[in-house]
C-alpha positions as CSV (number, residue, x, y, z in Angstrom):
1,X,120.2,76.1,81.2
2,X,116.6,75.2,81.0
3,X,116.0,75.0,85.0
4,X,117.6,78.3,85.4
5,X,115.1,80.2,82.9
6,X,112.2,78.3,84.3
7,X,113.6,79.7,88.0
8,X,114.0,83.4,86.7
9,X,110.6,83.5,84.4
10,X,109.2,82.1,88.2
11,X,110.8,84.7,90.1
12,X,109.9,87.4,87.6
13,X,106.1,86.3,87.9
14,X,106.3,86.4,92.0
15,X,107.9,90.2,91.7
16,X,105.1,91.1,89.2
17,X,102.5,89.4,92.0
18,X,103.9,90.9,94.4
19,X,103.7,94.4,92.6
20,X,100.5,94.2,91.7
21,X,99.6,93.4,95.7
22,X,101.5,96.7,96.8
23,X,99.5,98.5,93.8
24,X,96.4,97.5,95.0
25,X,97.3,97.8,98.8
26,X,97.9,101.7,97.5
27,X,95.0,102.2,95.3
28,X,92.9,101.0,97.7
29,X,94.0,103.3,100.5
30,X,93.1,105.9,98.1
31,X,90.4,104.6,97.3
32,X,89.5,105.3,101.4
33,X,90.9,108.4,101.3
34,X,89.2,109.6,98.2
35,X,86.1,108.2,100.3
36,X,86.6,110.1,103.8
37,X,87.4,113.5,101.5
38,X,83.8,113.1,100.3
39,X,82.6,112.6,103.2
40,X,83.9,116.0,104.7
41,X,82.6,117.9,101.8
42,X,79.2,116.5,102.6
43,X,79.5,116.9,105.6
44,X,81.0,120.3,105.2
45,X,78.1,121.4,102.2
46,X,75.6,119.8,104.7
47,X,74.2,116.9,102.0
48,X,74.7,113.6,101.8
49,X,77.8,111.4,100.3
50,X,75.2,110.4,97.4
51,X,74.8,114.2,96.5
52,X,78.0,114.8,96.6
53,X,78.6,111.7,94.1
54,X,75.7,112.7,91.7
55,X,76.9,116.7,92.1
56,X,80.1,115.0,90.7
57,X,79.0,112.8,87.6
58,X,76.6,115.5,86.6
59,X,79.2,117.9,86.8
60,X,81.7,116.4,84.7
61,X,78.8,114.7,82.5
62,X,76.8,115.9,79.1
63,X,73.8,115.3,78.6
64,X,73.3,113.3,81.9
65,X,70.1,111.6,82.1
66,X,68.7,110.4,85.5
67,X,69.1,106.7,84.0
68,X,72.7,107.1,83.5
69,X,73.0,108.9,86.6
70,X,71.4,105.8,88.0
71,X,73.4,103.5,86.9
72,X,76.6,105.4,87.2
73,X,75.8,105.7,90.7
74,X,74.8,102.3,91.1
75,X,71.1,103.3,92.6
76,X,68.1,102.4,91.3
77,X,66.4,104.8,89.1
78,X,63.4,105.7,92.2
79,X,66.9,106.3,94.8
80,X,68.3,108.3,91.9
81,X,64.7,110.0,91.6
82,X,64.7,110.9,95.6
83,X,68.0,112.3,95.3
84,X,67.2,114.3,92.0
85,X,64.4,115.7,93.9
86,X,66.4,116.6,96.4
87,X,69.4,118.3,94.7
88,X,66.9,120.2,92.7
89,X,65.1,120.9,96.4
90,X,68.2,122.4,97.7
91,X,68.9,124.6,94.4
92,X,71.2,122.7,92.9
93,X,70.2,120.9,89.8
94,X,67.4,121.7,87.2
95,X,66.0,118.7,85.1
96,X,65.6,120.2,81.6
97,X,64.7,118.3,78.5
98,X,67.5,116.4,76.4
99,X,68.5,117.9,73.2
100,X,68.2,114.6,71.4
101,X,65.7,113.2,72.8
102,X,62.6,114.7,73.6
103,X,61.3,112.0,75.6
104,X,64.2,112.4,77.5
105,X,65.6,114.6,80.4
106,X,68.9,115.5,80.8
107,X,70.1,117.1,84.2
108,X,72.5,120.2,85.1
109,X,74.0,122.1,87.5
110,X,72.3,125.0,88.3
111,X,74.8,128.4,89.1
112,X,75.0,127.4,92.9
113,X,75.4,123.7,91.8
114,X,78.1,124.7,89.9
115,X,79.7,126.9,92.9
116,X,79.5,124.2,95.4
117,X,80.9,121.8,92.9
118,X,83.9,124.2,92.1
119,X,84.8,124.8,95.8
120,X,85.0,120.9,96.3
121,X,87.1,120.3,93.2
122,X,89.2,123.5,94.2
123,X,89.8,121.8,97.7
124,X,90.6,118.2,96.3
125,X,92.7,120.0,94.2
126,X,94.7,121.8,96.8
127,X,95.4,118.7,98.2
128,X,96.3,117.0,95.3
129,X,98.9,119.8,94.4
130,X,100.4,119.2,97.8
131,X,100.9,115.4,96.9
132,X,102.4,117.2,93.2
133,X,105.0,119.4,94.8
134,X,106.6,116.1,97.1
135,X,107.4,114.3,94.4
136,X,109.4,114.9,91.3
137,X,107.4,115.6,87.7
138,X,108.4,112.3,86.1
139,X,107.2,110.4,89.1
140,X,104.1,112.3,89.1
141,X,103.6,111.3,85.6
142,X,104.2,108.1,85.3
143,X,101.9,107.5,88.4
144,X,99.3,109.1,86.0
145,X,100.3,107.2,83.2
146,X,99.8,104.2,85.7
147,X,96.6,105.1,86.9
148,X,95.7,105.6,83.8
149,X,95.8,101.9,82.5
150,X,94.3,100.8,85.9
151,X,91.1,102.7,84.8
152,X,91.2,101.4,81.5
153,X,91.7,97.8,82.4
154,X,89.5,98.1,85.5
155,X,86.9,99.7,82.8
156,X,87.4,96.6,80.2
157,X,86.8,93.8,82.4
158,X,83.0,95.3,82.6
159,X,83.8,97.5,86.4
């Protein structure tokens, strides 16, 4: 009957709401989690939660201009500038000119830079592994999968 597929397609719809709620209710509480760790490992490397941000996005970044640092952080480019000063400062990042563009600079992690940055991915890690071995592999997977397609559709709308 008509009525009835109406009812289920309604139903269906609700669940999916409903699913999405939970999945955001969860990725936020990462989100916060993700958020206090960072805040440990700044507190922890004695720098700030920006530095430990702009440690990061160099660090998985080529050619990483302070521009794009800028926006990736969401500073503007004289915060970003402040904070460049300061990472290089502390010994942690060189600016050195970009490879494609020489009116550009790019910026890396110096040896320590690269240290500090290992010891806070090695202790995310860790944690992460712990999270790993509660759960079985195809669980653990498909949450990847899933997160996955978050960050792409997150990424798509223009986030």
């Amino acid at each position: 009957m008509p009525g009835e597929h109406a009812d289920t397609a309604t139903v269906g719809t609700e669940a999916t709401r409903a699913l999405a709620h939970e999945s955001a209710l969860a990725l936020t509480a990462a989100f916060r989690t993700i958020d206090s760790f960072r805040r440990f490992i700044a507190a922890h490397h004695d720098i700030g939660t920006n530095e430990v941000r702009a440690l990061s996005r160099i660090s998985e970044g080529e050619h990483v201009t302070p521009k794009a640092l800028a926006d990736s952080l969401e500073l503007t480019t004289g915060s970003v500038t402040s904070l460049i000063d300061r990472l290089e400062s502390a010994g942690l990042v060189v600016r050195t000119p970009h490879p494609q563009d020489r009116r550009s600079l790019q910026l890396e992690l110096t040896p320590e830079g690269t240290s500090k940055m290992n010891a806070v991915y090695d202790a995310f890690e860790m944690q992460v592994q712990e999270a790993v071995n509660a759960v079985p592999e195809s669980h653990v997977r498909a949450a990847n999968e899933y997160l996955a397609v978050v960050a792409r559709t997150v990424r798509s709308r223009g986030a």
